[in-house]
N, CA, C and O of each residue as an XYZ file, in Angstrom:
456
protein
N     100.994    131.954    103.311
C     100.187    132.048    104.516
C     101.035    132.499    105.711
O     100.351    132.645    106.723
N     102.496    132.790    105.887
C     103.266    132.514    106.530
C     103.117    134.389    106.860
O     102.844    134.849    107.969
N     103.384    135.257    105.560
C     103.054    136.031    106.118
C     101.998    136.864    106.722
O     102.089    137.770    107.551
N     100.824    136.280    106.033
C      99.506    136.509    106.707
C      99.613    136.264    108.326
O      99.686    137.173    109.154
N      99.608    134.816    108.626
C      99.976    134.679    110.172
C     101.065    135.914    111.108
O     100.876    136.522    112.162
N     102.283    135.892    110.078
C     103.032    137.237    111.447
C     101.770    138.773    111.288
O     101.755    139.711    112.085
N     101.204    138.688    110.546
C     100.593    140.107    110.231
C      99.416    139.950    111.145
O      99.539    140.490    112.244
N      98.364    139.350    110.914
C      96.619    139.575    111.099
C      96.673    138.780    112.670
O      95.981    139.182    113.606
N      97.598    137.613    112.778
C      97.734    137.093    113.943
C      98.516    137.474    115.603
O      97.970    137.637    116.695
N     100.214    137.529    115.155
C     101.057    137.810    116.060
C     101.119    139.213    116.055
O     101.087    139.970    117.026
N     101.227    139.522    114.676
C     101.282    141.282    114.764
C     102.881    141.647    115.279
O     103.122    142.453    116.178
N     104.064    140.770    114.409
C     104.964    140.862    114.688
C     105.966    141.653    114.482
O     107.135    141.434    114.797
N     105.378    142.939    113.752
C     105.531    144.447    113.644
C     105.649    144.954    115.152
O     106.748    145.434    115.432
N     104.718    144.925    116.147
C     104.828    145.417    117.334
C     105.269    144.202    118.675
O     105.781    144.366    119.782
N     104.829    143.085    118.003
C     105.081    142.440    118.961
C     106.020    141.226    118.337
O     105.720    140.366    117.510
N     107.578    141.531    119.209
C     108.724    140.676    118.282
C     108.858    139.269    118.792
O     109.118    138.263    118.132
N     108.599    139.391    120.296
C     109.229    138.073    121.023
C     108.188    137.801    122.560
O     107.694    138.611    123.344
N     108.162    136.303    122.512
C     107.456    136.191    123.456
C     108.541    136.093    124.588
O     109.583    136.588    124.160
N     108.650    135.732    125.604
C     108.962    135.627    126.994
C     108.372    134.921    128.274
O     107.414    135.204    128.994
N     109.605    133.557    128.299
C     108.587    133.044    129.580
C     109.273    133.195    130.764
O     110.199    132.398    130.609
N     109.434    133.744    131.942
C     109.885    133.334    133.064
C     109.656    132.326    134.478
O     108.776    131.898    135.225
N     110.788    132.304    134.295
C     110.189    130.718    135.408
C     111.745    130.477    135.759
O     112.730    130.755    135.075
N     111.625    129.554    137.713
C     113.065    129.686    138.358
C     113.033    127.960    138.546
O     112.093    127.176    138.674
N     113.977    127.838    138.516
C     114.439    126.008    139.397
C     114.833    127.021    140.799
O     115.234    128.181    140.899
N     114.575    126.192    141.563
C     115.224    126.036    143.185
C     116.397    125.706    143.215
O     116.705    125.088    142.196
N     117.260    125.841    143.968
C     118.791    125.604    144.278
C     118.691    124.493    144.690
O     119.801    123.973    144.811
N     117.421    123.504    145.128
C     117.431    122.057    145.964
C     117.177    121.414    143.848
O     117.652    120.371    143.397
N     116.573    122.153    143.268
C     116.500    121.296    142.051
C     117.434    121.331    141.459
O     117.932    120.256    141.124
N     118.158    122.743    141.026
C     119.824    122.396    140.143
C     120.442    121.219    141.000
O     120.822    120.186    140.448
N     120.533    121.410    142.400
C     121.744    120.893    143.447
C     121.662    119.016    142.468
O     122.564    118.320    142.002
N     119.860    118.785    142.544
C     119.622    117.682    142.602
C     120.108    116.653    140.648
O     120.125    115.479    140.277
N     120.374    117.891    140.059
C     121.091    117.524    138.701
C     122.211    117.897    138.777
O     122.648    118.363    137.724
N     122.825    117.886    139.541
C     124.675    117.790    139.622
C     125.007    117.211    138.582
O     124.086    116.531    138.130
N     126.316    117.169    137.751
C     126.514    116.319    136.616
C     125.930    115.045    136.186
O     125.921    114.049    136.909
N     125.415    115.088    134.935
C     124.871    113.673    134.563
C     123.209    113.110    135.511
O     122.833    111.955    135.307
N     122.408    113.981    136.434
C     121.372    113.999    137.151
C     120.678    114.160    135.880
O     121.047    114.350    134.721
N     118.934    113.950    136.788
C     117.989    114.320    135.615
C     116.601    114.349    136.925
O     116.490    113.975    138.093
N     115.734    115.015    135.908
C     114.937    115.790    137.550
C     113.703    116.011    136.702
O     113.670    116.695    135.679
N     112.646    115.324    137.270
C     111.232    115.457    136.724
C     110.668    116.460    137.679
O     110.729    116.084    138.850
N     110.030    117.868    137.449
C     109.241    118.727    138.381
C     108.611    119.627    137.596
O     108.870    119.731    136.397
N     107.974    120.152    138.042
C     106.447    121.277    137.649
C     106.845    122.344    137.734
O     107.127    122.539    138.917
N     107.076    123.334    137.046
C     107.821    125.041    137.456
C     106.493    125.447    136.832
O     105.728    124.928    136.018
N     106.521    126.687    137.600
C     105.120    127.740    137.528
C     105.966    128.913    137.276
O     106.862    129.310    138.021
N     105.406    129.713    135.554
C     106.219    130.790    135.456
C     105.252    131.954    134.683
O     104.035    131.798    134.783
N     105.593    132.727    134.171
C     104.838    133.787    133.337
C     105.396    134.119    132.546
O     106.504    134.654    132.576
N     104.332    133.714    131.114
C     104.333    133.891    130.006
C     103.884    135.321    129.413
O     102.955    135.763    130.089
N     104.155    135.953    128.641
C     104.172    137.244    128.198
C     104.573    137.270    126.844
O     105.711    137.197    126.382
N     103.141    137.421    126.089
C     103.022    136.830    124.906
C     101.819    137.218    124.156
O     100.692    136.783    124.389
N     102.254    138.395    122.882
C     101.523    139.393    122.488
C     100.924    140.609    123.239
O      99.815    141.024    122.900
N     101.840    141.389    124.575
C     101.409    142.222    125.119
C     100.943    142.017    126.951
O     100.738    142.819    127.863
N     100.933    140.980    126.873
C      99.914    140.099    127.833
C     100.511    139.067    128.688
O     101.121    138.118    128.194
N     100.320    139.251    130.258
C     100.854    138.139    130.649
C     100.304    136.864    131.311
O     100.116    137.431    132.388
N     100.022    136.005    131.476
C      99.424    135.067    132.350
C     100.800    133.692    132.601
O     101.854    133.246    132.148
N      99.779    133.540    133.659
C     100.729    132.239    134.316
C     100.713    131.100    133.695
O      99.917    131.086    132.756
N     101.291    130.137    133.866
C     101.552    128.676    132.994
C     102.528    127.931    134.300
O     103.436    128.356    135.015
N     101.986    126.934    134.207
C     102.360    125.405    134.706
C     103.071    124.294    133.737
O     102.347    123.606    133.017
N     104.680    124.096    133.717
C     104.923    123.061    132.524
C     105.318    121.992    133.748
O     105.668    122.406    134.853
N     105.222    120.561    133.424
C     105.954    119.803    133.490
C     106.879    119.341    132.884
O     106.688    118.751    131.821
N     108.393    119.534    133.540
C     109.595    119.468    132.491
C     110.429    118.363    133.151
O     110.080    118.009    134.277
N     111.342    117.859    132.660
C     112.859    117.012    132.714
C     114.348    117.900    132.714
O     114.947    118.269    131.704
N     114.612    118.047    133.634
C     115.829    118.674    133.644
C     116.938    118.048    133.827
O     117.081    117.413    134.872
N     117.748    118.076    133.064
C     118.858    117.687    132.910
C     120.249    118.762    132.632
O     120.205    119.888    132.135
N     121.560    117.953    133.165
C     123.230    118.680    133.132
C     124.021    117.955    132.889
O     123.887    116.764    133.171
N     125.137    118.454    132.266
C     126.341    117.629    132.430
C     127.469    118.270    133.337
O     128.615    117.829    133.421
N     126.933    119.471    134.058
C     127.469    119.854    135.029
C     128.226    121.189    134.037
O     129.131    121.810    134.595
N     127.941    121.489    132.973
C     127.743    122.641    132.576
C     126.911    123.359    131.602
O     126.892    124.546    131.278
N     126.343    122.514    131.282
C     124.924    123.048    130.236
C     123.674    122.167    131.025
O     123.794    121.098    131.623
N     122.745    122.783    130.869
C     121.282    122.162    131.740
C     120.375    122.514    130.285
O     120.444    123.450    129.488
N     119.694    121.559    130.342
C     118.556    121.139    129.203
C     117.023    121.223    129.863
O     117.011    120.376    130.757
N     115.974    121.763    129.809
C     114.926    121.707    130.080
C     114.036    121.398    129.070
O     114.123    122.123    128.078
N     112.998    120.305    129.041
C     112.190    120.135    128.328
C     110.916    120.059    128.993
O     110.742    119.593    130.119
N     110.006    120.557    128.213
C     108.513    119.974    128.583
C     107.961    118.638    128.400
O     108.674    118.148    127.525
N     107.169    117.859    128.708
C     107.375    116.073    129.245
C     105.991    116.386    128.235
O     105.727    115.552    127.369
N     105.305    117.362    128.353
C     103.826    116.777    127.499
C     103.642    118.971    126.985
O     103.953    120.024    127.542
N     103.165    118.683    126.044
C     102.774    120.529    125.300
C     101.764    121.110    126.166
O     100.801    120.521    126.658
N     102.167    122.631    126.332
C     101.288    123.744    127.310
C     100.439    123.765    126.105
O     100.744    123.575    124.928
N      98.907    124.133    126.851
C      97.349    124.312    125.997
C      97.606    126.170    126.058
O      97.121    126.814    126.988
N      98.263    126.715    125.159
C      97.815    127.824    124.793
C      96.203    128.482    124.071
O      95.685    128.096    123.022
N      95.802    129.307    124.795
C      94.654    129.929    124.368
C      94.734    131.156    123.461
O      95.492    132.049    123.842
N      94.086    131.331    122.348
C      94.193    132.382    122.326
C      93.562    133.241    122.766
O      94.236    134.259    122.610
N      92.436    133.535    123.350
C      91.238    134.002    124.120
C      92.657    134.997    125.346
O      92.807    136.211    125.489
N      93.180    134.212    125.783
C      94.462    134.872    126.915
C      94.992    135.620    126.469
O      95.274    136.583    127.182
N      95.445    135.621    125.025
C      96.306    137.020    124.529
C      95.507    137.572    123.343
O      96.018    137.908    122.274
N      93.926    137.645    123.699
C      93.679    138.709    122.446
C      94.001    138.354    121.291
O      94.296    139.304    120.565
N      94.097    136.808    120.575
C      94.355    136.695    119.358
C      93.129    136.006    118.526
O      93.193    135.370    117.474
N      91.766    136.397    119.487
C      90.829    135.477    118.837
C      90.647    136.668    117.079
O      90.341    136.165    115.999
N      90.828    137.650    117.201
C      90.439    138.577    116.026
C      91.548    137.795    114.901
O      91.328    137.233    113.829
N      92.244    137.927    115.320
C      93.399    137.394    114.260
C      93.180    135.949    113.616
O      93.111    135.667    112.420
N      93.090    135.117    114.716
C      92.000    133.575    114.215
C      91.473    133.710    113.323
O      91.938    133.330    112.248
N      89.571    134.675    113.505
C      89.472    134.848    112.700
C      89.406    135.026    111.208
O      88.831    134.442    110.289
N      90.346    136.222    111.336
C      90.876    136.789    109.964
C      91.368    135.779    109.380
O      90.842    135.714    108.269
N      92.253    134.775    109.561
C      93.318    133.812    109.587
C      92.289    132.429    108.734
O      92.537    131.807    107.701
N      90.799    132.306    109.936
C      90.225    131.506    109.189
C      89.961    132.076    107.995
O      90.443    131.530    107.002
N      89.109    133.340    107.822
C      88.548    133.888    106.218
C      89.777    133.464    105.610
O      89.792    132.425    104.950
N      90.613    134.027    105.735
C      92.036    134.341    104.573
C      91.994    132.523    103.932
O      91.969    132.278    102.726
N      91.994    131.810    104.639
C      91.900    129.953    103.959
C      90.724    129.639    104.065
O      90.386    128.462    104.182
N      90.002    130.488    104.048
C      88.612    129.631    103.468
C      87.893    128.985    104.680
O      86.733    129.353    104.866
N      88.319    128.252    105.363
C      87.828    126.872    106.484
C      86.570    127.687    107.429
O      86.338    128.870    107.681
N      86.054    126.652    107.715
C      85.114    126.669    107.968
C      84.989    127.066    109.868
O      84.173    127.677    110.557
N      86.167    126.393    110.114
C      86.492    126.453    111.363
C      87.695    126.576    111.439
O      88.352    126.652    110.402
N      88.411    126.639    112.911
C      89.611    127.107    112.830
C      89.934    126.526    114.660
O      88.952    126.254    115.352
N      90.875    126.443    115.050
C      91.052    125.752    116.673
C      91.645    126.894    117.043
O      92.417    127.557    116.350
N      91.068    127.271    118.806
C      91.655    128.753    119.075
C      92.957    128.578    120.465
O      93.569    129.432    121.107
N      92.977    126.805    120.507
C      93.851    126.810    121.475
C      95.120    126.068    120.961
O      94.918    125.016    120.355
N      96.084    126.385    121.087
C      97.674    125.331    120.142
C      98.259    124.351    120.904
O      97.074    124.413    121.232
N      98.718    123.693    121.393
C      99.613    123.024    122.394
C     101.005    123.456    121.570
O     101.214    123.314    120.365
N     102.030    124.112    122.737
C     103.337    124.189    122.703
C     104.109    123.516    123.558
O     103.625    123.293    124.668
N     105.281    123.101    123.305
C     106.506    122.708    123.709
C     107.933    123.294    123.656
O     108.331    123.728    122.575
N     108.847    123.346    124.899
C     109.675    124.054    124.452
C     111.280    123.070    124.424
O     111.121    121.962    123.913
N     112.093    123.237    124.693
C     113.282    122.499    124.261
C     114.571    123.865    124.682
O     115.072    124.573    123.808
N     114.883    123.975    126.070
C     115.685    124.605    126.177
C     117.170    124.360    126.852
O     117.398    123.796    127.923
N     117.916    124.817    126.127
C     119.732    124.948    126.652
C     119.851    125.889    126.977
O     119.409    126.886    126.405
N     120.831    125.865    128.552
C     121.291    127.276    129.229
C     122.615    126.599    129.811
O     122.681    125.577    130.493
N     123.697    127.457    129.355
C     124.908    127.946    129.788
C     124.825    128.762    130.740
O     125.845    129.266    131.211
């Protein structure tokens, strides 16, 4: 099923990688100086299957004053309706049979930056 999904869904022939952008403030790094940790809301844009829209995470940021960790505190409600992947759903449901199929995912991300 694994490759059905990169094919009928992501279409990961043309489309390789998603991309989110989004900034901390210099008052929010300042405020994780070594060993800090920082609960706040960053608003960034996602660009993902062709397509971009905005997104709101609530994350935890954390340093040890040279690597910073960002996590999301609860999963973004991805749609697929936003990037044009309801066709692929679809297909995705026929291909297993089901009867139904959910068109929105919750993601989370888990990031390290040097």
């Amino acid at each position: 099923m694994t490759s059905e999904i990169r094919e009928h869904l992501f279409d990961t022939a043309n489309f390789k990688v998603a991309t989110l952008n989004a900034q901390l403030s210099a008052e929010a790094l300042s405020a994780i100086k070594q060993g800090g940790v920082l609960t706040t809301s960053v608003d960034g844009l996602l660009d993902f299957h062709g397509l971009e829209k905005p997104i709101t995470a609530n994350v935890t940021v954390m340093s040890d004053g040279k690597t910073i960790l960002a996590s999301t505190q609860q999963p973004i409600i991805v749609k697929a309706a936003d990037f044009g992947l309801d066709t692929g759903i679809e297909k995705l449901r026929e291909l297993a049979g089901l009867a139904s199929i959910g068109h929105s995912i919750p993601v989370s991300f888990n990031l390290v930056l040097k």
